[in-house]
Structure formats: C-alpha cells, structure tokens
PDB file of N, CA, C and O in Angstrom:
ATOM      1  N   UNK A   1      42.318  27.480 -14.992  1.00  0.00           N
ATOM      2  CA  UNK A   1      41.557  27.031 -13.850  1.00  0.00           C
ATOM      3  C   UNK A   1      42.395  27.233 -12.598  1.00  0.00           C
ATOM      4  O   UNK A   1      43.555  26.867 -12.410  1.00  0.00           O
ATOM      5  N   UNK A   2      41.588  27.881 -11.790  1.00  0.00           N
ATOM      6  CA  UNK A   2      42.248  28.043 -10.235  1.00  0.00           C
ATOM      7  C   UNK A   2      43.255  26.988  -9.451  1.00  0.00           C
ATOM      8  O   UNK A   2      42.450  26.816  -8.536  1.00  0.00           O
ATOM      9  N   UNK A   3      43.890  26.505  -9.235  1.00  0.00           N
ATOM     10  CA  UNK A   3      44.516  25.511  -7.983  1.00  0.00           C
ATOM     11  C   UNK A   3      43.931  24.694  -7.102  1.00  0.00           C
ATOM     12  O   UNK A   3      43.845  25.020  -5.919  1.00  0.00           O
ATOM     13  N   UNK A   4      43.464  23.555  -7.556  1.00  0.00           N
ATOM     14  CA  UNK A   4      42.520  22.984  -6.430  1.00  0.00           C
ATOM     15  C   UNK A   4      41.123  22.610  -6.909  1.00  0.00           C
ATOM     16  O   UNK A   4      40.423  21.620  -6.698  1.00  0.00           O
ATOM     17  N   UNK A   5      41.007  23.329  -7.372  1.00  0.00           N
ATOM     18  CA  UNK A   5      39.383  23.102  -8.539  1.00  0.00           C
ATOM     19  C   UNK A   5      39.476  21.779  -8.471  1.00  0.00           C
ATOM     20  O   UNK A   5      40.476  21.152  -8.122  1.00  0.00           O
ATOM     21  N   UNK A   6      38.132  21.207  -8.901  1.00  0.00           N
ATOM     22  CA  UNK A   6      37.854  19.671  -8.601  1.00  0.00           C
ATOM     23  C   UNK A   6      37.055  19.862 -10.762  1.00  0.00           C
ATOM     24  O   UNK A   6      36.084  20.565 -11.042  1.00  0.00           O
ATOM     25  N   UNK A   7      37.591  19.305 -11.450  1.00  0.00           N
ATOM     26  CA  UNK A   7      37.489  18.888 -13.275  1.00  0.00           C
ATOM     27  C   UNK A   7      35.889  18.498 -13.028  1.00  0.00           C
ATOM     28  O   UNK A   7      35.277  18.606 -11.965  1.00  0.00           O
ATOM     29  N   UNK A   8      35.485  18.115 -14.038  1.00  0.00           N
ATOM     30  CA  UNK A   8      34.478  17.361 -14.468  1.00  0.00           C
ATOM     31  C   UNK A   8      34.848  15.555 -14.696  1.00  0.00           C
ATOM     32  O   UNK A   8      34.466  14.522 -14.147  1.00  0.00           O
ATOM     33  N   UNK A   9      35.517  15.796 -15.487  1.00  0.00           N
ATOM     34  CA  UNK A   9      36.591  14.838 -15.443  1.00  0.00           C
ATOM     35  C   UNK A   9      37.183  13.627 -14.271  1.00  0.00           C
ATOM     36  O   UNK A   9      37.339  12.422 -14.467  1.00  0.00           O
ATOM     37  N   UNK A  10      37.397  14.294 -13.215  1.00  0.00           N
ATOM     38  CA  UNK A  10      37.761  13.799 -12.050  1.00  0.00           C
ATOM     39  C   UNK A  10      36.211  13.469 -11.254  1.00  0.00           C
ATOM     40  O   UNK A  10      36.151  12.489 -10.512  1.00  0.00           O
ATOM     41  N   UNK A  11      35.075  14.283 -11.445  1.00  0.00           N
ATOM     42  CA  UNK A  11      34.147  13.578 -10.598  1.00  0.00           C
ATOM     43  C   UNK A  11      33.568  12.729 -11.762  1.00  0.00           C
ATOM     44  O   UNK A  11      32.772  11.902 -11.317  1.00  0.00           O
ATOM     45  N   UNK A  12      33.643  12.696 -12.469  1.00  0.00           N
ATOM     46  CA  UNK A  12      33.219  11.740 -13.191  1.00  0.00           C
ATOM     47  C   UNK A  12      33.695  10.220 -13.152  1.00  0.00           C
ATOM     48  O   UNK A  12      33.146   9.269 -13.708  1.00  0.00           O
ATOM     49  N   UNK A  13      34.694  10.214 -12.469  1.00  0.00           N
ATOM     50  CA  UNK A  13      35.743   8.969 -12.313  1.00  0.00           C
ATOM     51  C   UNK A  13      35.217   8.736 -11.486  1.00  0.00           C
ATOM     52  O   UNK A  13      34.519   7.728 -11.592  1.00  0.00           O
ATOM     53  N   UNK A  14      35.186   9.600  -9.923  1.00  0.00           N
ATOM     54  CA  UNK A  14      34.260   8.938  -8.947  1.00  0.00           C
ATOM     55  C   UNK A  14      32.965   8.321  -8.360  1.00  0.00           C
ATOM     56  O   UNK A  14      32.548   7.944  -7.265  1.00  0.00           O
ATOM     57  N   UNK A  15      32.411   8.437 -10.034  1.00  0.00           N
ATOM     58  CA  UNK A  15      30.599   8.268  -9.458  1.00  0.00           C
ATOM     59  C   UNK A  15      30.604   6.499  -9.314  1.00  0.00           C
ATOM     60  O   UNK A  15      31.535   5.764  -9.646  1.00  0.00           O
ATOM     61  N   UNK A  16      29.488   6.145  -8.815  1.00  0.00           N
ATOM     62  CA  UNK A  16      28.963   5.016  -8.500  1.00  0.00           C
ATOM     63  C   UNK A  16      29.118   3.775  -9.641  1.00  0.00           C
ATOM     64  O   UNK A  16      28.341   3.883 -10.589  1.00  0.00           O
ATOM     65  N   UNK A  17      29.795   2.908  -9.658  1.00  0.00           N
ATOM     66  CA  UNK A  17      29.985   1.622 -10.605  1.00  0.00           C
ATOM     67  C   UNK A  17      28.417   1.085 -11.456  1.00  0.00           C
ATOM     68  O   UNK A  17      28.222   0.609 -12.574  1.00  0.00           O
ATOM     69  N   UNK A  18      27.585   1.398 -10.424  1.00  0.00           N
ATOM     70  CA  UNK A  18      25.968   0.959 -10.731  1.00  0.00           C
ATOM     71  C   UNK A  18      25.166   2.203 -11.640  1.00  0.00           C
ATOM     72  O   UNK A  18      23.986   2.000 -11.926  1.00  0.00           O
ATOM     73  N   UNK A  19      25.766   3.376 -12.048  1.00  0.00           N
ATOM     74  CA  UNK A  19      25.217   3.890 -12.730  1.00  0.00           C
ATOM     75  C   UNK A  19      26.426   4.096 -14.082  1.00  0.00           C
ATOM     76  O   UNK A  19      25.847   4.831 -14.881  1.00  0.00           O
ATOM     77  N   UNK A  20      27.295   3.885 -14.431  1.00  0.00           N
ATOM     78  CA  UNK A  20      27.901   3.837 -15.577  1.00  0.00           C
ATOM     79  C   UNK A  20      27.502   2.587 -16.297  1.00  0.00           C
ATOM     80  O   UNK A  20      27.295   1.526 -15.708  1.00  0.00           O
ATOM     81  N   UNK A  21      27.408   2.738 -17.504  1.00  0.00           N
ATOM     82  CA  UNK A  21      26.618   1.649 -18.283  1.00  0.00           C
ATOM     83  C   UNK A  21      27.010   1.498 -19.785  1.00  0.00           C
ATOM     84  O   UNK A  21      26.719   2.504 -20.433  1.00  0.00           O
ATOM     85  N   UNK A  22      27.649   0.408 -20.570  1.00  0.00           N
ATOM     86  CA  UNK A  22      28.232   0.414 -21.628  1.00  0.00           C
ATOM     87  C   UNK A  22      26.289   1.007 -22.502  1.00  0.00           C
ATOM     88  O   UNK A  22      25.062   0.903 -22.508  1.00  0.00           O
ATOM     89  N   UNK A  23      27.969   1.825 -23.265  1.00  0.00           N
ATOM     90  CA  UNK A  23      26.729   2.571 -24.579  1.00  0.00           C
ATOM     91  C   UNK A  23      25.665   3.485 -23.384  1.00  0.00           C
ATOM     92  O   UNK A  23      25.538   4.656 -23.740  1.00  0.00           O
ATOM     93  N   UNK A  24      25.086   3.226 -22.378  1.00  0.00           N
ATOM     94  CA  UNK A  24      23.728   3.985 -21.799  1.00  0.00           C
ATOM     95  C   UNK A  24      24.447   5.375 -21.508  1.00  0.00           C
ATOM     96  O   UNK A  24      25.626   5.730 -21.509  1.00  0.00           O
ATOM     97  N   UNK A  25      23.035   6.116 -21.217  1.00  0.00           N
ATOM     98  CA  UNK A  25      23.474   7.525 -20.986  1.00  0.00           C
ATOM     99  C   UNK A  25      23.511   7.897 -19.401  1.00  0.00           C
ATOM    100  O   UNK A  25      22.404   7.904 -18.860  1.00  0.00           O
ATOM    101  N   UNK A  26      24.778   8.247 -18.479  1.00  0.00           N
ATOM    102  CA  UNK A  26      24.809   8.221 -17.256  1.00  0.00           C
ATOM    103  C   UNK A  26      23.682   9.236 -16.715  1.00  0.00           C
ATOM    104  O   UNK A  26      24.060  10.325 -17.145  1.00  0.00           O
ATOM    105  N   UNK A  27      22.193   9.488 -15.810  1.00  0.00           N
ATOM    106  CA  UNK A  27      22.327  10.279 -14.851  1.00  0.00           C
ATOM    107  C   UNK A  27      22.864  11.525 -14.829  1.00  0.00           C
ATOM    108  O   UNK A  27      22.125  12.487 -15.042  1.00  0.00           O
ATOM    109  N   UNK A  28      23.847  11.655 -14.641  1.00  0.00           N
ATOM    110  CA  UNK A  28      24.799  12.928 -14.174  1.00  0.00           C
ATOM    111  C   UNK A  28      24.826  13.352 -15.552  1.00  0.00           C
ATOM    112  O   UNK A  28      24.625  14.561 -15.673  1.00  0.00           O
ATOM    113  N   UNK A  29      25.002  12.760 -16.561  1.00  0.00           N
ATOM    114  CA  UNK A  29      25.301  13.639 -17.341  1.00  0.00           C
ATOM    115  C   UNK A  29      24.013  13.992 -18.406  1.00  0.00           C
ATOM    116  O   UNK A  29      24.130  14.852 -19.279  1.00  0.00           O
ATOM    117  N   UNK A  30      22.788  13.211 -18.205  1.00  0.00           N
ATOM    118  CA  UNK A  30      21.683  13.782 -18.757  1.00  0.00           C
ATOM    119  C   UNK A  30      21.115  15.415 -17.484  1.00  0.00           C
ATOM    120  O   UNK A  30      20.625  16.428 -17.982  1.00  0.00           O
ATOM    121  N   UNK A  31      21.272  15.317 -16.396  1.00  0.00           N
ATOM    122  CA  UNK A  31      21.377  16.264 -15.620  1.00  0.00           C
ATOM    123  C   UNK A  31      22.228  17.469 -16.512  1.00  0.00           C
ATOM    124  O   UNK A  31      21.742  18.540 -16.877  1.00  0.00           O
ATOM    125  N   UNK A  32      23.405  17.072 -16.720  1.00  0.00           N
ATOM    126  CA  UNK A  32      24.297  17.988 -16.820  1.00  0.00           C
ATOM    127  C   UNK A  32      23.543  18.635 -18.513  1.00  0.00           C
ATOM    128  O   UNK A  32      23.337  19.848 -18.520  1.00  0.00           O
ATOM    129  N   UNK A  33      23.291  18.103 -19.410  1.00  0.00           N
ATOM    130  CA  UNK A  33      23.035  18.283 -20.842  1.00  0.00           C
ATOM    131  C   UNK A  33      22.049  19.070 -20.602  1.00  0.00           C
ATOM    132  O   UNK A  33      22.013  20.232 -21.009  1.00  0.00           O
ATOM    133  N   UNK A  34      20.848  18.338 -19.688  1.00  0.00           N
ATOM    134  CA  UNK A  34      19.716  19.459 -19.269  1.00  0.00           C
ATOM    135  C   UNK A  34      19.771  20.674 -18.734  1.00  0.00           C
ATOM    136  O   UNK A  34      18.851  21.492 -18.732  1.00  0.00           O
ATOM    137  N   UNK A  35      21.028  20.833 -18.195  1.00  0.00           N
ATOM    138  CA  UNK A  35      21.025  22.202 -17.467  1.00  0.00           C
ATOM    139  C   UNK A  35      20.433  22.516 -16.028  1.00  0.00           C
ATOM    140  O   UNK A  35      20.128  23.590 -15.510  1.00  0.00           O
ATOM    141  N   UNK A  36      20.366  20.998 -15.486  1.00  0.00           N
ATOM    142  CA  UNK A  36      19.862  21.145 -14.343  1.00  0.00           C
ATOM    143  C   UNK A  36      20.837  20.670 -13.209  1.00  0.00           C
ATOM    144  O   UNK A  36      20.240  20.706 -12.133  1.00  0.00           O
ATOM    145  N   UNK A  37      22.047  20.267 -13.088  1.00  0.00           N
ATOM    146  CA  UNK A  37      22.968  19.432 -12.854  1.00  0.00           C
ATOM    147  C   UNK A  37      23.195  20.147 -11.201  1.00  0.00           C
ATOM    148  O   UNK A  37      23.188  19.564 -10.116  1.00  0.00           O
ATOM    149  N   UNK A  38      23.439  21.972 -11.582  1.00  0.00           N
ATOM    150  CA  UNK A  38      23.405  21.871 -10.344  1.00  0.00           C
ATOM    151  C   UNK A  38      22.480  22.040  -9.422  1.00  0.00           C
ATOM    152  O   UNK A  38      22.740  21.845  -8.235  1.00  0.00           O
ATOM    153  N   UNK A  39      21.349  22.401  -9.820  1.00  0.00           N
ATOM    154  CA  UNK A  39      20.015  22.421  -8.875  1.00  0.00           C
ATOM    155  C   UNK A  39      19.956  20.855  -8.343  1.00  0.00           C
ATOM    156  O   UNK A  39      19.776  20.749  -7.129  1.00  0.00           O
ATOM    157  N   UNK A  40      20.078  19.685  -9.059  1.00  0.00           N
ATOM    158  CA  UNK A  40      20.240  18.687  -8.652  1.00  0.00           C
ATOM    159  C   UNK A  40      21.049  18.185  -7.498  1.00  0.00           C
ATOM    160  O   UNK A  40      20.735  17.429  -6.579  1.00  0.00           O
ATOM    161  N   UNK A  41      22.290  18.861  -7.807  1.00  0.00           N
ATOM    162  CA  UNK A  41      23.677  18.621  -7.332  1.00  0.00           C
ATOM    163  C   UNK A  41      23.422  19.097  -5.415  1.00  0.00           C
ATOM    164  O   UNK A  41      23.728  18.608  -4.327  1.00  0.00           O
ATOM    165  N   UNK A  42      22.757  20.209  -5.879  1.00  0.00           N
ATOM    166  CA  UNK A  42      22.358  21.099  -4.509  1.00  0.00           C
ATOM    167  C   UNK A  42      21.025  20.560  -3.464  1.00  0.00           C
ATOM    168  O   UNK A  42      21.065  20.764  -2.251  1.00  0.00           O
ATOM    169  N   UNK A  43      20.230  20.075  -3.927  1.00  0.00           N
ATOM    170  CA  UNK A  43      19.266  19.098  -3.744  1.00  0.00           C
ATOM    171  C   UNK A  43      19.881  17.718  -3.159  1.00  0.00           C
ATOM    172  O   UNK A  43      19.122  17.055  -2.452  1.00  0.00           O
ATOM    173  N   UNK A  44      21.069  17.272  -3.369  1.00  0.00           N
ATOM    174  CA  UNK A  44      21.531  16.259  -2.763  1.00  0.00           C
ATOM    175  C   UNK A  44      21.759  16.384  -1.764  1.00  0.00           C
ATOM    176  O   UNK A  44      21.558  15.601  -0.836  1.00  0.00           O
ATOM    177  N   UNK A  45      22.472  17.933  -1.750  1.00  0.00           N
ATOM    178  CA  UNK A  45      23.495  17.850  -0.742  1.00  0.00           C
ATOM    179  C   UNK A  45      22.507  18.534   0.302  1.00  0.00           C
ATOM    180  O   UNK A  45      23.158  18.887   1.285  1.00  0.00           O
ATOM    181  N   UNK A  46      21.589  18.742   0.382  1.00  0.00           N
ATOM    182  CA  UNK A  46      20.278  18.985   1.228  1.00  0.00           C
ATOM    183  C   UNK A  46      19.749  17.880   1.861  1.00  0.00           C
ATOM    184  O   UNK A  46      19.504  17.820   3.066  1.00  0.00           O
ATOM    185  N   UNK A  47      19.547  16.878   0.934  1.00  0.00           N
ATOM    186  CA  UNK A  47      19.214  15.696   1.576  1.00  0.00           C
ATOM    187  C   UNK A  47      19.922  14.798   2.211  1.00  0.00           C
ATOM    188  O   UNK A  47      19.511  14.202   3.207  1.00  0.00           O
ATOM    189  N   UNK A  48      20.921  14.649   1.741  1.00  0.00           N
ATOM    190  CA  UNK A  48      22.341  14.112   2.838  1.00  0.00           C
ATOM    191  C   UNK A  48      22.412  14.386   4.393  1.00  0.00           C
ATOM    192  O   UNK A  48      22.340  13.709   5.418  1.00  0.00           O
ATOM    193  N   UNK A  49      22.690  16.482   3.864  1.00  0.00           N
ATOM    194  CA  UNK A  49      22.489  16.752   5.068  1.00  0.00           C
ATOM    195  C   UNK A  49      21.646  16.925   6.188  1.00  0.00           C
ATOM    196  O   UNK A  49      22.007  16.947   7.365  1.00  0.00           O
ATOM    197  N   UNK A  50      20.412  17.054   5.714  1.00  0.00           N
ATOM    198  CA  UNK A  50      18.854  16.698   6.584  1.00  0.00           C
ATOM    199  C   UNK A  50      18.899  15.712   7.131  1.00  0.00           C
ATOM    200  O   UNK A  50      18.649  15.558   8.326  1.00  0.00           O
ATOM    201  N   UNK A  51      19.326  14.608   6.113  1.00  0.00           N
ATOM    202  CA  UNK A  51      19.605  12.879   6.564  1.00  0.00           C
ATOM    203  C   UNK A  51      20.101  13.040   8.056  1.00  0.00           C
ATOM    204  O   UNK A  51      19.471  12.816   9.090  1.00  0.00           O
ATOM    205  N   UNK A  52      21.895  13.658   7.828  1.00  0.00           N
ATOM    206  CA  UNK A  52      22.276  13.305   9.113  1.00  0.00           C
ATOM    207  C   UNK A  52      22.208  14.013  10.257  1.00  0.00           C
ATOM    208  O   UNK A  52      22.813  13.753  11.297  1.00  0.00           O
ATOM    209  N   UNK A  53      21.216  15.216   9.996  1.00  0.00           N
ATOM    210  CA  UNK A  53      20.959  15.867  11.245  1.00  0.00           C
ATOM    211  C   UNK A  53      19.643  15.208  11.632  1.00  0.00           C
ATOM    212  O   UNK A  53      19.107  15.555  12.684  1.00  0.00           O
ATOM    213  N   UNK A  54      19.141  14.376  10.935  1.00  0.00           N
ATOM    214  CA  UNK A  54      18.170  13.436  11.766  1.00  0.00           C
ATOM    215  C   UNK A  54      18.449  12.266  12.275  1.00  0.00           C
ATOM    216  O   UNK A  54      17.853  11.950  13.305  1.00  0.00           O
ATOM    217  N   UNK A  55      19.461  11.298  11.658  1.00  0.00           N
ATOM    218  CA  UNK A  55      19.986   9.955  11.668  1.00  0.00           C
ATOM    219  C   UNK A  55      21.537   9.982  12.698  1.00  0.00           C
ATOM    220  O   UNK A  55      22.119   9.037  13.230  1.00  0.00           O
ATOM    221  N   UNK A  56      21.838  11.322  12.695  1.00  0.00           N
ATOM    222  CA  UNK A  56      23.293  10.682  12.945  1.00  0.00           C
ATOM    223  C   UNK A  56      24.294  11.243  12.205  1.00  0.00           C
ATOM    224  O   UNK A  56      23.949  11.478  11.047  1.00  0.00           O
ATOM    225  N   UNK A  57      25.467  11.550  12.494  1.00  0.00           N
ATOM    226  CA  UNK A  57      26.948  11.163  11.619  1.00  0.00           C
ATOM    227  C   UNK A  57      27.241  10.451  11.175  1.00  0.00           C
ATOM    228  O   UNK A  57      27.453   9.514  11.944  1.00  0.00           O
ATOM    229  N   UNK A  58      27.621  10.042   9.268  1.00  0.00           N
ATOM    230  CA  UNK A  58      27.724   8.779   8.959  1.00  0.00           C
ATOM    231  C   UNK A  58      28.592   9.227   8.092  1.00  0.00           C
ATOM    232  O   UNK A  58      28.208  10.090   7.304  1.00  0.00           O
ATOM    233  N   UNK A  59      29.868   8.781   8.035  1.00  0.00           N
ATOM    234  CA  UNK A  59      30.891   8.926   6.919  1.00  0.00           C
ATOM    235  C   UNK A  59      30.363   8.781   5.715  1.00  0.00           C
ATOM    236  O   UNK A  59      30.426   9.777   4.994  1.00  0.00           O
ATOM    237  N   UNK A  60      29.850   7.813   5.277  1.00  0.00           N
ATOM    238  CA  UNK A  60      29.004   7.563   3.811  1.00  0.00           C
ATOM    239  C   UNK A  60      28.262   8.956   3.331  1.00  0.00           C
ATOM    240  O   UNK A  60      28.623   9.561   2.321  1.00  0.00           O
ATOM    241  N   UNK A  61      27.375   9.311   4.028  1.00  0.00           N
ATOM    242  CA  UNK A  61      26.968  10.063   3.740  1.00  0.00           C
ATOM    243  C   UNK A  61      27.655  11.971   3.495  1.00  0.00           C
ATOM    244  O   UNK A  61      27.330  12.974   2.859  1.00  0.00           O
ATOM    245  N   UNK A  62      28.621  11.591   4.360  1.00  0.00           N
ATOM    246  CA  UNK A  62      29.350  13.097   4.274  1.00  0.00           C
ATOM    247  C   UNK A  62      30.265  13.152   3.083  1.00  0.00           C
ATOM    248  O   UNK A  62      30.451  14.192   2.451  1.00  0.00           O
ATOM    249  N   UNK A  63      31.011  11.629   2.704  1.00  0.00           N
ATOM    250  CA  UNK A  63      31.547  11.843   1.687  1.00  0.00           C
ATOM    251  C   UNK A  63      30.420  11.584  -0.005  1.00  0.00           C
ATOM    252  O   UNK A  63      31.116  11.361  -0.996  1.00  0.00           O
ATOM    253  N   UNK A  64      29.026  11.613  -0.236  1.00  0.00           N
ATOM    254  CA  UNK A  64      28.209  11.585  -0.749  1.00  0.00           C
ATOM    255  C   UNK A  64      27.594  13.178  -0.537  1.00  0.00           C
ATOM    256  O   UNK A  64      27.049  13.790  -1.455  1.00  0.00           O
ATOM    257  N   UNK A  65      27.738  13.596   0.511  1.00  0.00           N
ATOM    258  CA  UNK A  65      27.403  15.472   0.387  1.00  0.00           C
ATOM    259  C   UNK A  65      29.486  16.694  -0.200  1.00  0.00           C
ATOM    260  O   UNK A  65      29.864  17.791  -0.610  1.00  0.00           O
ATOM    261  N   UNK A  66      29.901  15.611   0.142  1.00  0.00           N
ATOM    262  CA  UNK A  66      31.407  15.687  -0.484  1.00  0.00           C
ATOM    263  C   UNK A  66      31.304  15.746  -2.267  1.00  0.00           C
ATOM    264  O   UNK A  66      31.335  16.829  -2.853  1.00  0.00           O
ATOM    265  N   UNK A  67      31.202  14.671  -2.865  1.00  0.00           N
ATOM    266  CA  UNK A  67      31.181  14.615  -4.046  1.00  0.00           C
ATOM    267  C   UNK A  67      30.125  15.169  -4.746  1.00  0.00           C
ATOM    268  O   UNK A  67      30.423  15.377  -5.922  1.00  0.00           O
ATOM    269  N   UNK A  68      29.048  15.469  -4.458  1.00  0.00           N
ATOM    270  CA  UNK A  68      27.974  16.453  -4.751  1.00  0.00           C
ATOM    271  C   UNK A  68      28.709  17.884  -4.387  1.00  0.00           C
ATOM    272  O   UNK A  68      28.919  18.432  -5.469  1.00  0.00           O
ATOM    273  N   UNK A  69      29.067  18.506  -3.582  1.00  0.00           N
ATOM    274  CA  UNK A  69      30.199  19.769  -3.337  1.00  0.00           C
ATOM    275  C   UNK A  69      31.255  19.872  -5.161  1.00  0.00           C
ATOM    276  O   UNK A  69      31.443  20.678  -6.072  1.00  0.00           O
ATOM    277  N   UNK A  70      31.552  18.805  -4.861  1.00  0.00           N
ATOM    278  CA  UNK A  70      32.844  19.022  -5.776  1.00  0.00           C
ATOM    279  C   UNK A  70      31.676  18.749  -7.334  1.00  0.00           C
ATOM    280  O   UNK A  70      32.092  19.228  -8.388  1.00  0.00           O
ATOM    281  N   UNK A  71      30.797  18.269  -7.349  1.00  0.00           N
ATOM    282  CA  UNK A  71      30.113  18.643  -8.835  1.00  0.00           C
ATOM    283  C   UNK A  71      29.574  20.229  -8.746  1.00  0.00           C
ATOM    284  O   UNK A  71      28.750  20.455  -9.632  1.00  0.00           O
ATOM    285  N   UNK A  72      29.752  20.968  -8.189  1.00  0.00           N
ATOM    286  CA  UNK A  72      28.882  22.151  -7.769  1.00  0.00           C
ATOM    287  C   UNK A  72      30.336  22.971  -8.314  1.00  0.00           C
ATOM    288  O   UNK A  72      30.448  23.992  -8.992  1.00  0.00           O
ATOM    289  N   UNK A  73      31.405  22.044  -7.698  1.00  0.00           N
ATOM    290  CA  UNK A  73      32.344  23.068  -7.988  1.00  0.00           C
ATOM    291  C   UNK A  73      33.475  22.684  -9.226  1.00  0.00           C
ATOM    292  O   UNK A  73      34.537  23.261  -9.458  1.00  0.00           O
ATOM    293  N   UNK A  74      32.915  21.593  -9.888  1.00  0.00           N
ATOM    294  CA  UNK A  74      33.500  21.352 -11.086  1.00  0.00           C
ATOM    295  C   UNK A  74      32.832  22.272 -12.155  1.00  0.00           C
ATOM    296  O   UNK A  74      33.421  22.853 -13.066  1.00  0.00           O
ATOM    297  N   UNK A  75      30.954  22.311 -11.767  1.00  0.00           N
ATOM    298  CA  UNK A  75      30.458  23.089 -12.978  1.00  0.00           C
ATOM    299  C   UNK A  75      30.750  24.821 -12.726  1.00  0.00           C
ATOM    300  O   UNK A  75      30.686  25.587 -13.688  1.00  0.00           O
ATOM    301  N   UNK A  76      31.091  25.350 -11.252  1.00  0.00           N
ATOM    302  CA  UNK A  76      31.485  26.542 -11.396  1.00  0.00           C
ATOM    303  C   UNK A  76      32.846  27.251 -11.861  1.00  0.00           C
ATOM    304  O   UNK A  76      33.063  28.461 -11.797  1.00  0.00           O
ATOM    305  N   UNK A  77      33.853  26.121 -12.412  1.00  0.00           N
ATOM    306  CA  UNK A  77      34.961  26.567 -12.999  1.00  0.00           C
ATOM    307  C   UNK A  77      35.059  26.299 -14.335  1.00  0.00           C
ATOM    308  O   UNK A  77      36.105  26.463 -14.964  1.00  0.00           O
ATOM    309  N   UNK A  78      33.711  25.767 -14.963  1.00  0.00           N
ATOM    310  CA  UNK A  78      33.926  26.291 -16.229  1.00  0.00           C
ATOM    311  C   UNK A  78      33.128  27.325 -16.597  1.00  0.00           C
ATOM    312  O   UNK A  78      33.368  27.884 -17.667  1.00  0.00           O
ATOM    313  N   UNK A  79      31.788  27.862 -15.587  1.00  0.00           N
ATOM    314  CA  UNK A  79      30.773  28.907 -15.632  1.00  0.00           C
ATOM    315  C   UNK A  79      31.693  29.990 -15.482  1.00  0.00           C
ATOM    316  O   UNK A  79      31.627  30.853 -16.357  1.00  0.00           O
ATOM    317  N   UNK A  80      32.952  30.217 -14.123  1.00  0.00           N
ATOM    318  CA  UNK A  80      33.234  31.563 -13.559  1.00  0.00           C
ATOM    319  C   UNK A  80      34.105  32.091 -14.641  1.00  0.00           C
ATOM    320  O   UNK A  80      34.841  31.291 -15.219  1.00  0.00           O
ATOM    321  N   UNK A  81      34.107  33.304 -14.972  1.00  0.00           N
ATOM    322  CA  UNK A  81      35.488  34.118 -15.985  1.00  0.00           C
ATOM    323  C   UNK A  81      36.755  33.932 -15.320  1.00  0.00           C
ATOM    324  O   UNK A  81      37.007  33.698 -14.139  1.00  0.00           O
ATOM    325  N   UNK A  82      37.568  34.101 -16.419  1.00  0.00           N
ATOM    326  CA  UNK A  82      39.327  33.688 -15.768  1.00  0.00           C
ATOM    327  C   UNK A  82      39.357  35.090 -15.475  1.00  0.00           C
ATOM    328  O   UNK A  82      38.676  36.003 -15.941  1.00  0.00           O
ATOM    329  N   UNK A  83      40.197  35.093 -14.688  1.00  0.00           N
ATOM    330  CA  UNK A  83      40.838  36.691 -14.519  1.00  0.00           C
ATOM    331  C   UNK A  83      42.111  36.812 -15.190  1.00  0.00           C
ATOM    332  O   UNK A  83      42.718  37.883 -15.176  1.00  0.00           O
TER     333      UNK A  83
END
C-alpha cells in the first residue's frame, strides 16, 4: 500500500459511537458487503457539500465530507494494482 493511504481499518475506528452496536451489523459495512459503499460514500460527500454551499462553512461538516474522502480512498487501495 502506497504512503499515506487511509486502511479500512483506521476509518472504521473513526465512525460515529451511535452506529456501532454489540453483535449488530454496522451501516458501513452492510454498504461495504453490498458493493455499494462507494456510490454511497460519494453521495455523502455531495450532500455535505451542497449543504455548505447553501448553509455556510461548518467544520462538522467538512470533516464529515473528510471521512467519507478517506472511505473512497480506503476502498481504492485495496481495488488499485500494486505496481
């Protein structure tokens, strides 16, 4: 893996306290099983950003189009070939 790459692993640590759930199945990762994770992923980060070109600049939200980025780019380093 490249230098800098953001794991699966690592965004997985960062998601929301309110959606991890003893025994339940997270969200993100029924996304991810489905194969839809990043159309999802990309869809966020659309709406974030629509958000704040209507609402405003809001840190919350940039680091929420942030961590949606880094799922986009956790699932493209295990999709891309090594060189």
């Amino acid at each position: 893996m490249s230098e800098g790459l953001i794991t699966w692993e690592s965004v997985k640590k960062k998601g929301s306290e309110h959606y991890k759930s003893k025994g339940g199945v997270e969200p993100i990762d029924l996304y991810r099983s489905l194969g839809i994770l990043d159309s999802f992923a990309l869809g966020s980060i659309i709406k974030y950003a629509s958000r704040q070109a209507r609402k405003g600049l809001n840190s919350d939200d940039c680091l929420k189009i942030k961590h949606y980025a880094d799922i986009l780019i956790s699932s493209l380093s295990v999709k891309e070939p090594k060189p």
